[in-house]
C-alpha positions in Angstrom: 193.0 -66.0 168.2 193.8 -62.1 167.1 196.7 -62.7 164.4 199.7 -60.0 164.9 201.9 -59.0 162.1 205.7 -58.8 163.5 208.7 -57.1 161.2 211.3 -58.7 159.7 213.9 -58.5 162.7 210.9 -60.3 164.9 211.0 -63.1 162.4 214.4 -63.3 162.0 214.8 -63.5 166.0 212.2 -65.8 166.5 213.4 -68.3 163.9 217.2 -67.6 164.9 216.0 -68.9 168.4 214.9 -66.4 170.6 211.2 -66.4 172.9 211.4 -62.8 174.1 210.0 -60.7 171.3 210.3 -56.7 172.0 206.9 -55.6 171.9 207.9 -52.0 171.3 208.6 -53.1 167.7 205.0 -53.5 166.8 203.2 -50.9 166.0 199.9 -52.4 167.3 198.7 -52.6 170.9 197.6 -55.7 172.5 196.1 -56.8 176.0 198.0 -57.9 178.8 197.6 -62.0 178.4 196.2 -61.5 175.3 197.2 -65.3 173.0 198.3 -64.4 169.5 199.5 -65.8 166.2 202.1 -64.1 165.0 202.8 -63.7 161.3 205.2 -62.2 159.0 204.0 -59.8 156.6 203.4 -62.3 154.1 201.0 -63.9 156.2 202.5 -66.7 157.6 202.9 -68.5 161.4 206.1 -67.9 163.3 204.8 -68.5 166.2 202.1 -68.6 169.3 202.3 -65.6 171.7 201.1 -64.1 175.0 201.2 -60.3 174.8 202.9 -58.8 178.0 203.1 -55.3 177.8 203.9 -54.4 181.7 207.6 -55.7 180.2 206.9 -54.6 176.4 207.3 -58.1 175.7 206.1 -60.7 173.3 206.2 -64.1 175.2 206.8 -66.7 172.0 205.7 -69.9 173.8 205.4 -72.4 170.6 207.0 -72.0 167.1 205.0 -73.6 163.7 207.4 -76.9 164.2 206.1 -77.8 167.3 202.6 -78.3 166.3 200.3 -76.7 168.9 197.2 -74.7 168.0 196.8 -72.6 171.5 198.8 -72.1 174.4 197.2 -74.5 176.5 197.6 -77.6 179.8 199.1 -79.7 176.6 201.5 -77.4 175.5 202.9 -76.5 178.8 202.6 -79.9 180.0 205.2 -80.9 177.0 207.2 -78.0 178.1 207.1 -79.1 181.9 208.0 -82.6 180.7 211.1 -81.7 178.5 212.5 -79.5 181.6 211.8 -82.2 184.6 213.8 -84.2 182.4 217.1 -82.1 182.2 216.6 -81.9 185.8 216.5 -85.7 186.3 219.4 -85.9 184.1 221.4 -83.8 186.5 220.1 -85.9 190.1 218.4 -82.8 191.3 214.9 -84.2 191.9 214.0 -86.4 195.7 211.0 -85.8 198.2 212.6 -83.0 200.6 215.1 -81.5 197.9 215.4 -77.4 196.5 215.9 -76.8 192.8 214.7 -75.2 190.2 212.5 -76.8 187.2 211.8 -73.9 185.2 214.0 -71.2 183.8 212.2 -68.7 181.4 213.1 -69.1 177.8 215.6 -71.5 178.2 213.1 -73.8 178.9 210.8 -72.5 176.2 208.7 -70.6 178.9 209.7 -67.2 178.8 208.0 -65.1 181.4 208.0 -67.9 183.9 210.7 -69.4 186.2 209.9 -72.3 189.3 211.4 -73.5 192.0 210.7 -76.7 194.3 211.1 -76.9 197.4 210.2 -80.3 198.8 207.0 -80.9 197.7 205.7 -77.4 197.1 206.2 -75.3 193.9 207.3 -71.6 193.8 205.6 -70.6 190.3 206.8 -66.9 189.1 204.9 -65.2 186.5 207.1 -61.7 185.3 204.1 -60.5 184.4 200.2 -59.3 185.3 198.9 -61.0 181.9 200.7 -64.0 182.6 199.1 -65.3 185.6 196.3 -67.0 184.1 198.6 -69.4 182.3 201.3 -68.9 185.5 198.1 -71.5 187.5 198.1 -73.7 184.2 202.3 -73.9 184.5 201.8 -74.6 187.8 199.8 -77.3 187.5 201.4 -79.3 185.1 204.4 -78.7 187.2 202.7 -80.5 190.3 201.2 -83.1 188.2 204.4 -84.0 186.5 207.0 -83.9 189.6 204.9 -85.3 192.0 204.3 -82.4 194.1 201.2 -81.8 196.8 200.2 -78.0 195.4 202.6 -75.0 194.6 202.4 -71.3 195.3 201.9 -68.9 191.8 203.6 -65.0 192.6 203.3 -62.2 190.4 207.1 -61.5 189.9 205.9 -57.4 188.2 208.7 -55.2 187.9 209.8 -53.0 190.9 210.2 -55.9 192.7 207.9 -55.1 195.9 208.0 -57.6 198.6 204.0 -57.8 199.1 203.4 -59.8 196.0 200.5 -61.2 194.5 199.8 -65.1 194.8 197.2 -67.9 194.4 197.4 -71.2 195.4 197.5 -74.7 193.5 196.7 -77.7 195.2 197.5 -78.3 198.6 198.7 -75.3 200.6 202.5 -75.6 201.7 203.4 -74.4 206.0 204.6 -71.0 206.5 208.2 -73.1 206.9 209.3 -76.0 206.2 212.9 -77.9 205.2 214.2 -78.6 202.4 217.8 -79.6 201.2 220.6 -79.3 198.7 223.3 -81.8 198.7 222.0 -83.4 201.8 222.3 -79.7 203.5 219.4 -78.7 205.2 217.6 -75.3 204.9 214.2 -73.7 206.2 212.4 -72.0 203.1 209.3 -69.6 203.5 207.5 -70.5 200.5 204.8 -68.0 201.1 206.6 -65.3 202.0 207.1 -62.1 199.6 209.3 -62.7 196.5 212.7 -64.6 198.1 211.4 -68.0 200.2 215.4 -68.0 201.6 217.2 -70.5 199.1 218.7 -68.8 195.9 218.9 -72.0 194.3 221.2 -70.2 191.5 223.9 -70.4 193.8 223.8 -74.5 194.0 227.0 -74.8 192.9 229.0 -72.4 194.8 227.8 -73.9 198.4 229.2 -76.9 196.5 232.7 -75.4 195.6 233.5 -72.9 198.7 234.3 -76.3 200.3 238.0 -76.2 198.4 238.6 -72.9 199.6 237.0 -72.6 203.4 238.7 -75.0 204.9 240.7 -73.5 207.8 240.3 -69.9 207.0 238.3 -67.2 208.3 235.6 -66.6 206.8 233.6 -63.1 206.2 230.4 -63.2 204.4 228.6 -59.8 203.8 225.3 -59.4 202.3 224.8 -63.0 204.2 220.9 -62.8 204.1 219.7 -66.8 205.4 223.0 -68.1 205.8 223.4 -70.6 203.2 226.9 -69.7 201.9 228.0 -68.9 205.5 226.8 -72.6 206.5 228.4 -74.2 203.4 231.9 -72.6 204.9 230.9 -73.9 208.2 230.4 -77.4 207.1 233.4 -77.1 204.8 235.6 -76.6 208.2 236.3 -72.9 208.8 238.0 -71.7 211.4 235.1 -69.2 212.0 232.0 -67.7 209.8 231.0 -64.1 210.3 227.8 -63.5 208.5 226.8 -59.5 208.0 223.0 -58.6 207.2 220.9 -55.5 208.1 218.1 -57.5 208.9 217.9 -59.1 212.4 215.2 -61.1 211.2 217.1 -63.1 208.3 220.2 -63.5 211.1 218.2 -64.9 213.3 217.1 -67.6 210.0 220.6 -68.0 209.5 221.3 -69.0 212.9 218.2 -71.8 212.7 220.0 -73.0 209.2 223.7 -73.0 211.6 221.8 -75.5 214.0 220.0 -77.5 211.2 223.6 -78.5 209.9 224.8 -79.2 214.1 226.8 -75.5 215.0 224.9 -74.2 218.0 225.8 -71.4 220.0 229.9 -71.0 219.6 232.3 -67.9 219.3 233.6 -68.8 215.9 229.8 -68.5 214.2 229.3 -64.6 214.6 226.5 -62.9 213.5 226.6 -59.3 212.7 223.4 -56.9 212.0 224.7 -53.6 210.3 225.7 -52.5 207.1 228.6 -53.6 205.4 230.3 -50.9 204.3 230.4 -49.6 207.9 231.1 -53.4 209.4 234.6 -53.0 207.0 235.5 -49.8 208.4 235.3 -50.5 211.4 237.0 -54.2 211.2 239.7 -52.4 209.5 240.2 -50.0 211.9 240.5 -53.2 214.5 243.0 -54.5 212.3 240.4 -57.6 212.1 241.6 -60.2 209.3 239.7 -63.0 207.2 241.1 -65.5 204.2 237.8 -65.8 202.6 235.5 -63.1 202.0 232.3 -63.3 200.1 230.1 -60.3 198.8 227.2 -61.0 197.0 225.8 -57.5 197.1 222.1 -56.3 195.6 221.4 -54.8 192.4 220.5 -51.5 194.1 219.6 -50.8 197.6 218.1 -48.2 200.0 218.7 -50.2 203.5 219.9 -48.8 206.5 219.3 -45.4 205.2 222.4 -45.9 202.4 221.9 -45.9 198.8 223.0 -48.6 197.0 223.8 -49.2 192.8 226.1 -52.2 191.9 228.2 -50.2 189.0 228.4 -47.6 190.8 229.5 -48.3 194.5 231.2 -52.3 193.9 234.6 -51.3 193.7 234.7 -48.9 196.7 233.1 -51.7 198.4 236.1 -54.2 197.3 239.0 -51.9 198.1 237.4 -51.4 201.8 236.9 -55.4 201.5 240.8 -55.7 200.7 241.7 -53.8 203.6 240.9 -56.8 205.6 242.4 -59.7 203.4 245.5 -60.8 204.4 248.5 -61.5 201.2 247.2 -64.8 199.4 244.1 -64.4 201.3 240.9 -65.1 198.8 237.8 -62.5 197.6 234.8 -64.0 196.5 232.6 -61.4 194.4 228.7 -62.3 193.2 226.8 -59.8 190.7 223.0 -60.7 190.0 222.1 -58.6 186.9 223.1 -58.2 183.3 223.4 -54.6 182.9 226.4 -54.3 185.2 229.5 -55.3 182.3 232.6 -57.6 183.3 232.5 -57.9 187.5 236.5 -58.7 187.0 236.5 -55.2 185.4 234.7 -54.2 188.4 236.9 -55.9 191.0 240.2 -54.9 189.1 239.2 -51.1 189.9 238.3 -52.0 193.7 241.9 -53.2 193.9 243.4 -50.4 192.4 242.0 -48.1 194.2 243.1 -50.4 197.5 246.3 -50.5 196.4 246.3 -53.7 195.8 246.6 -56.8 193.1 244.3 -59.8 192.4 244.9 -63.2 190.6 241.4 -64.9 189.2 241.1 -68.7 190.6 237.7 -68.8 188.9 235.4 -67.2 186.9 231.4 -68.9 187.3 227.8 -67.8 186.6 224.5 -69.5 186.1 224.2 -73.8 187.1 222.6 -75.9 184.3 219.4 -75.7 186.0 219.6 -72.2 184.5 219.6 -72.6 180.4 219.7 -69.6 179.1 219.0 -69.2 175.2 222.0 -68.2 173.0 219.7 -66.2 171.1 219.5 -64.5 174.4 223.1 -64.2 176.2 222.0 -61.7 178.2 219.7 -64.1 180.2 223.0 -64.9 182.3 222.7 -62.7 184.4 225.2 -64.0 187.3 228.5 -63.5 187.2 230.6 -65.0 189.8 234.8 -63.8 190.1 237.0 -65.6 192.3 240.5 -63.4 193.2 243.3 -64.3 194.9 244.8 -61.0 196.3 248.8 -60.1 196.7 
C-alpha cells in the first residue's frame, strides 16, 4: 500500500474527527480507488485511505485505533455492523420496510450512502474509484441485514439520471412496495439515481399529521407523492400535488390508491410548473392552509431556470399570495451551500407583504449522522412558518 504524506491541517482534521480529507491539499497525485496509508510528516499512520480525485477527496475509512491493515470485507463488515445497529436501535428495520443504513462519514463510510427498500439494497458510491469497494459495501450490507441482493450506482457529480450500476445478489423487480410507518409506497430500485422514496424526509410524513388535518393542502415540487399521501392519510380536506412530470403524477396517484383514495375531486393532480400554477391560483383567488415546497437545488424543467438562493423567496411571496391569515408554509432546502432557509423565507415574505411566525425548525432524521467534524454534512434544512 503507496504511503501518502498529508500536512499538518490533514492530521489535525483527521484526528479531530473528520473522514473527508481535501485532496487538493496534497501536493501528490493519486489514482482514482487507489488504497493508501496516510502519514504525517514524521512518518507515522493517521489513517487508511481510498484516493477519490473526481471529488478531490481523501476517503479516511479506518484511523490507527481501529486496528485494520487494508480496507477490506472485514473492515466494512465492522462498519456495516455498527450502522445496522443504530438502525435497530431506532425500530427502522422489518421484511417490506424503506430506510436508510448507511450515511457517508457519519457512519465512518464517507463516499458511500444505502438505502433499503424491502429486501433490496440501493448502494451509492460518490465516486468512479469507489465502486470496487461500493460491491464489497454492498455485500456486507446484504449479508448483515438479511437482504436477497442490492443494486450498486455510481452517484458521480453532475448528477445525470443514466447512472452506472452493477448488481449484487439477487436482482430486485423494476417495482416493488415497500413501507414507512405502515404506509405503503412503490420504489424503482433500478431506475436512474431517485428510486421514489426520499427516505430523509421520514420524519416529516410522520409530523405533517399535526398540521393537515382539515386544511387544504398544496404541495408543489410533489414528485411521487409521498408528502401529499401523508396529508391525505392525516385527513385533509383536499391534496393538490404539482409536478412537471406526468410520469411521476401518475406514481403518485398509484401511491394515493396504495393508501385507499381512488379517484375523488379533493386529490388533484396538477402537471405544470409551479411558479406558473401560483399565478394563476392566485389570480382565481384559489386558497390552501398548508403549503409545502420542497424545491430542487437547481433546475432547467419546463424550459425555466431554476437556482435555490437565487429564485426561493420569489417563489415564497407568490406562495403567500394563496395562504390565507394563520394559514401554514412549509419550506424544504436540500443542499448546504444555500445559508439559513428562515433567512430565505423572511425575504419571500417581505417582499409579499407579509409576516411569518416559525412553528418548527427540522433537518436531517437520525438515520442521517452527520460528523461534527463535518457540520456541513446536514444538508437539509426544513422551516415551518405560520403566516399573518
Amino acid at each position: 500500500m503507496k504511503s501518502l504524506v498529508v500536512p499538518a491541517s490533514a492530521v489535525a482534521f483527521i484526528s479531530g474527527g473528520g473522514r473527508d480529507v481535501d485532496a487538493t491539499r496534497v501536493g501528490e497525485p493519486v489514482a482514482a480507488g487507489e488504497q493508501l496509508m496516510l502519514v504525517d510528516d514524521s512518518g507515522n499512520e493517521v489513517g487508511l485511505a481510498i484516493a477519490d480525485p473526481e471529488n478531490q477527496r481523501l476517503r479516511v475509512m479506518a484511523t490507527p485505533a481501529d486496528g485494520f491493515a487494508r480496507i477490506d470485507g472485514a473492515l466494512l463488515a465492522w462498519r456495516v455492523e455498527r450502522a445496522l445497529k443504530l438502525r435497530a436501535k431506532l425500530g427502522l428495520p422489518g421484511p417490506d420496510h424503506a430506510y436508510r443504513i448507511v450515511h457517508g462519514a457519519g457512519d465512518q463510510l464517507p463516499g458511500f450512502a444505502c438505502d433499503v427498500l424491502g429486501k433490496t439494497a440501493v448502494v451509492y458510491a460518490y465516486g468512479e474509484g469507489l465502486r470496487a469497494v461500493g460491491k464489497q459495501l454492498a455485500e456486507a450490507i446484504v449479508g448483515f441485514a438479511k437482504l436477497d441482493g442490492a443494486v450498486v450506482k455510481l452517484r458521480a457529480r453532475g448528477g445525470a439520471d443514466d447512472v452506472p450500476q452493477e448488481i449484487v445478489g439477487k436482482a430486485p423487480d423494476e417495482k416493488h412496495i415497500v413501507t414507512e410507518h405502515g404506509v405503503p409506497f412503490e420504489v424503482h430500485p433500478l431506475a436512474g439515481l431517485n428510486h421514489g422514496l426520499f427516505t430523509d424526509m421520514r420524519e416529516q410524513r410522520l409530523g405533517l399529521a399535526r398540521f393537515a388535518s382539515g386544511a387544504r393542502v398544496l404541495n408543489l415540487f410533489s414528485y411521487t407523492g409521498a408528502l401529499s399521501v401523508a396529508c391525505a392519510r392525516a385527513g385533509a380536506a383536499s391534496v393538490t400535488s404539482v409536478d412537471t412530470s406526468q410520469g411521476v403524477q401518475a406514481w403518485a396517484q398509484s401511491n394515493f390508491g396504495r393508501s385507499g383514495f381512488g379517484a375523488d375531486a379533493r386529490w388533484r393532480f396538477e402537471v405544470g410548473d409551479a411558479i406558473r400554477f401560483l399565478q394563476r391560483a392566485a389570480k382565481e383567488k384559489e386558497r390552501y392552509d398548508l403549503v409545502l415546497i420542497d424545491p430542487p437545488s437547481t433546475s432547467s424543467a419546463a424550459g425555466r431556470s431554476w437556482a435555490l438562493g437565487r429564485d426561493y423567496p420569489d417563489l415564497i411571496a407568490k406562495a403567500a399570495a394563496v395562504i390565507p391569515t394563520d394559514g401554514l408554509l412549509w419550506l424544504a432546502a436540500n443542499t448546504h451551500d444555500l445559508g439559513p432557509l428562515a433567512k430565505l423565507a423572511h425575504k419571500g415574505l417581505r417582499q409579499a407583504g407579509r409576516h411569518g411566525a416559525i412553528l418548527e425548525q427540522a433537518g436531517l432524521p437520525p438515520e442521517y449522522p452527520t460528523l461534527a467534524a463535518q457540520y456541513a454534512d446536514r444538508y437539509l434544512q426544513i422551516v415551518l412558518l405560520r403566516l399573518a
